[in-house]
C-alpha positions in Angstrom: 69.0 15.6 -34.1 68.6 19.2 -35.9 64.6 19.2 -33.9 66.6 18.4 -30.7 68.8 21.0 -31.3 66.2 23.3 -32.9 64.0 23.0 -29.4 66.0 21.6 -27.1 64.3 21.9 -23.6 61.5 20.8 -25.0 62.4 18.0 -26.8 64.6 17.3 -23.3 61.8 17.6 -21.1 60.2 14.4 -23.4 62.3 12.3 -21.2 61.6 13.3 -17.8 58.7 10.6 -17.6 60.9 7.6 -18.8 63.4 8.6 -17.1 62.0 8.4 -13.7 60.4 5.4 -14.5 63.7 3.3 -15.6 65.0 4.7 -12.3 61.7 3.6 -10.3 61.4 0.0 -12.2 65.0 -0.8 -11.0 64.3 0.2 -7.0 61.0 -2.2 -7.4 60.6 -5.9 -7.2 58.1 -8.5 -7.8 54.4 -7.9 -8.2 54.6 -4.7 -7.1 57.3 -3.9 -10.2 54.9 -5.9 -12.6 51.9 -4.1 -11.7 54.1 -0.6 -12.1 55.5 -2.1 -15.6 52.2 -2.9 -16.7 50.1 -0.2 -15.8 51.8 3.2 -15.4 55.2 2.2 -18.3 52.8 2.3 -21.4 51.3 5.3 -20.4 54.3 7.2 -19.6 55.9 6.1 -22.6 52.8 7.1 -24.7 52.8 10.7 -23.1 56.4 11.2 -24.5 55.8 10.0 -27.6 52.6 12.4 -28.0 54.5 15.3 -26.8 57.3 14.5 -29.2 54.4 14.4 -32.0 53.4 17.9 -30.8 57.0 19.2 -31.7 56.4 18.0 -35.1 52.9 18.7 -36.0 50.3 20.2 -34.7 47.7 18.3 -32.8 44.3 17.9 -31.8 43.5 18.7 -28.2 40.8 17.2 -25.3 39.3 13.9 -26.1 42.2 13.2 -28.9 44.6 13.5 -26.0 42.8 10.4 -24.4 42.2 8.2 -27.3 46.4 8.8 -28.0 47.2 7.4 -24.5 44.9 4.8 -25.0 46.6 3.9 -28.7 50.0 4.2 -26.9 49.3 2.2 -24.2 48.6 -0.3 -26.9 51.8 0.0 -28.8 53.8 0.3 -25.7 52.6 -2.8 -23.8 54.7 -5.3 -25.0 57.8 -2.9 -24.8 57.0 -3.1 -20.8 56.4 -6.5 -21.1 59.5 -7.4 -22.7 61.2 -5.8 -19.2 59.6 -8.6 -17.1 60.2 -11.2 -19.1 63.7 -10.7 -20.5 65.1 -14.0 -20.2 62.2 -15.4 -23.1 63.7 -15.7 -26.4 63.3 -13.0 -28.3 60.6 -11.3 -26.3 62.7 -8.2 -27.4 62.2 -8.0 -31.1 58.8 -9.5 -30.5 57.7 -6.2 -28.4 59.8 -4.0 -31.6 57.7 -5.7 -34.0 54.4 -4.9 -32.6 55.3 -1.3 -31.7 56.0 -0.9 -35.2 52.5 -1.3 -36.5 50.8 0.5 -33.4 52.9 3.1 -32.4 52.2 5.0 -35.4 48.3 5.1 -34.1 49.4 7.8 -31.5 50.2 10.7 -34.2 46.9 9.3 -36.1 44.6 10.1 -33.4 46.4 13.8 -32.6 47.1 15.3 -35.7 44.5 13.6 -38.0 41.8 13.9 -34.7 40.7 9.9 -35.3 38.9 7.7 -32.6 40.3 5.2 -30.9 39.4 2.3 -32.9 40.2 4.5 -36.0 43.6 5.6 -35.2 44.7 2.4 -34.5 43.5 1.2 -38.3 45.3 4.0 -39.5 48.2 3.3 -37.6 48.6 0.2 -38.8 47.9 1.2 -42.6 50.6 3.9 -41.7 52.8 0.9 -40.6 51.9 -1.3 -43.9 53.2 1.5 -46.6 56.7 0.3 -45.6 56.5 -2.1 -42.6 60.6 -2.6 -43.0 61.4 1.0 -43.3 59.2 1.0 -39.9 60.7 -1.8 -37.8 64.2 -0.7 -38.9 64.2 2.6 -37.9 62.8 1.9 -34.5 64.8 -0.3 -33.7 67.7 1.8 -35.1 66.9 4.2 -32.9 66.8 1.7 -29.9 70.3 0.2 -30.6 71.9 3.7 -30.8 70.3 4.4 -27.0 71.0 1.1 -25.7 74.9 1.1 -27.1 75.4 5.1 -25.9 73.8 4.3 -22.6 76.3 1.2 -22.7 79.4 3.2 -23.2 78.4 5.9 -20.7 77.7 2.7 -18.0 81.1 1.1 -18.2 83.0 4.8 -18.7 81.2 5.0 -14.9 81.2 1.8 -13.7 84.1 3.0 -10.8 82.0 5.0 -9.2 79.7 4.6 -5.9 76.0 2.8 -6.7 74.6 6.5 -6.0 76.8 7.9 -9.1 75.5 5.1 -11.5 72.0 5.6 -10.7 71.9 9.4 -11.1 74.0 8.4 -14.6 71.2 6.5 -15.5 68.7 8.9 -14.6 70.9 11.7 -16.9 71.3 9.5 -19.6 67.4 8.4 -20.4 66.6 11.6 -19.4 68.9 13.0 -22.6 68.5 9.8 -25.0 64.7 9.1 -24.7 64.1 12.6 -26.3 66.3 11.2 -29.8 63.7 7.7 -29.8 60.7 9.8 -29.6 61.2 12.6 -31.8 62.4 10.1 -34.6 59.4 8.1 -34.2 57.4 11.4 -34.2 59.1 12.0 -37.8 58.6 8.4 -38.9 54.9 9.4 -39.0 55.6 12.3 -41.7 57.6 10.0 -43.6 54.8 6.9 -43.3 52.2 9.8 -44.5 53.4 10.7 -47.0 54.9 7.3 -48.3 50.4 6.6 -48.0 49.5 9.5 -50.4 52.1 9.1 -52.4 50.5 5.3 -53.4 47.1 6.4 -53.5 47.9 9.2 -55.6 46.1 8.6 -59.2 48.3 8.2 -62.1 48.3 9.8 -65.2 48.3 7.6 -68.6 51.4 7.3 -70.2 49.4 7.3 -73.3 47.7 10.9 -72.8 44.8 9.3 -74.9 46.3 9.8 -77.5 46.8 7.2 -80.1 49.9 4.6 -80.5 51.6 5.7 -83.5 53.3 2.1 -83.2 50.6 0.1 -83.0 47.5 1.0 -85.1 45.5 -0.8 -82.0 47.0 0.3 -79.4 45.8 2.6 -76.4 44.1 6.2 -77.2 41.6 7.4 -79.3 40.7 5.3 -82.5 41.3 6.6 -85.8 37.2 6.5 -86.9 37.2 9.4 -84.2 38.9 11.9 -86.7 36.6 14.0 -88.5 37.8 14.8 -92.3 
């Protein structure tokens, strides 16, 4: 929230994309909404996730713009998936589950400047360093935007059909921004979480010998010259 309010039409612009699609995807039906899910959603979702990256870190540019859509098309798939087939059980936290190890291939490919096949390895070794602290906070950050856009549904459910769609067009258009940028964070966090672990450790022992145990870890005592 304090990047949101740091660079806010920015970070407000990141939902401009989603936004008109959730308000195209309701005004479609049939094949022509499943062919609008599955090929423009993942990409538009992917764009806003890259462009929250971009707020966070800085980021490779040309080619590493088109292996990122390609990763986030990836990642976002199922999430667009999961709008056609909503009535399967537990499609939902199926599509979560699978973001959470791809998603975090986007930031891999723009600020580390990996391929395509790459990034997506490194997302999901990324993903791996804390797979829980992952899923959790995405889908943290999902509940908060589905419960606030709840509340601001039924605070305007009196109005005309015209009012509740231009609500809903407002309200991804300002809540989009807060899934993004924390998923843009995530990365930082999942980074350093992976150095961190793969940091070498120092001996507790100094190599110096146990003064405890007259064979335990260090140097030996025939070492000491007289």
């Amino acid at each position: 929230m304090k990047l949101y309010g740091a660079r806010f039409w920015p970070s407000l612009a990141l939902g401009i994309g989603p936004a008109l699609f959730g308000v195209a995807d309701r005004e479609l039906e049939g094949a022509a909404r499943a062919v609008f899910d599955v090929v423009l959603g993942p990409v538009v979702f992917a764009a806003s996730y890259g462009g929250a990256v971009a707020l966070v870190r800085p980021i490779g540019r040309g080619r590493y713009v088109v292996v990122a859509l390609a990763a986030g098309f990836v990642a976002f798939l199922p999430i667009c998936l999961a709008r056609l087939f909503r009535d399967f059980p537990g499609i939902n936290l199926m599509a979560v589950a699978w973001l959470a190890f791809f998603c975090l291939a986007v930031p891999a490919a723009l600020v580390e400047r990996r391929g395509f096949i790459d990034a997506l390895r490194r997302g999901v070794q990324l993903a791996r360093a804390d797979y829980v602290h992952v899923l959790g906070s995405l889908a943290t950050l999902l509940i908060t935007i589905f419960l606030t856009g709840l509340v601001l549904f039924f605070s305007l459910r009196a109005l005309s059909d015209q009012a509740l769609r231009v609500a809903a067009l407002l309200a991804l258009l300002v809540l989009t921004p807060i899934f993004m940028l924390g998923a843009a964070i995530l990365y930082v966090d999942q980074e350093a979480r992976v150095e961190s672990s793969s940091r070498p450790r120092r001996k507790r022992d100094a190599d110096v010998h146990s003064a405890f145990e007259s064979d335990g870890a260090g140097r030996s005592d025939a070492e000491v010259e007289p």
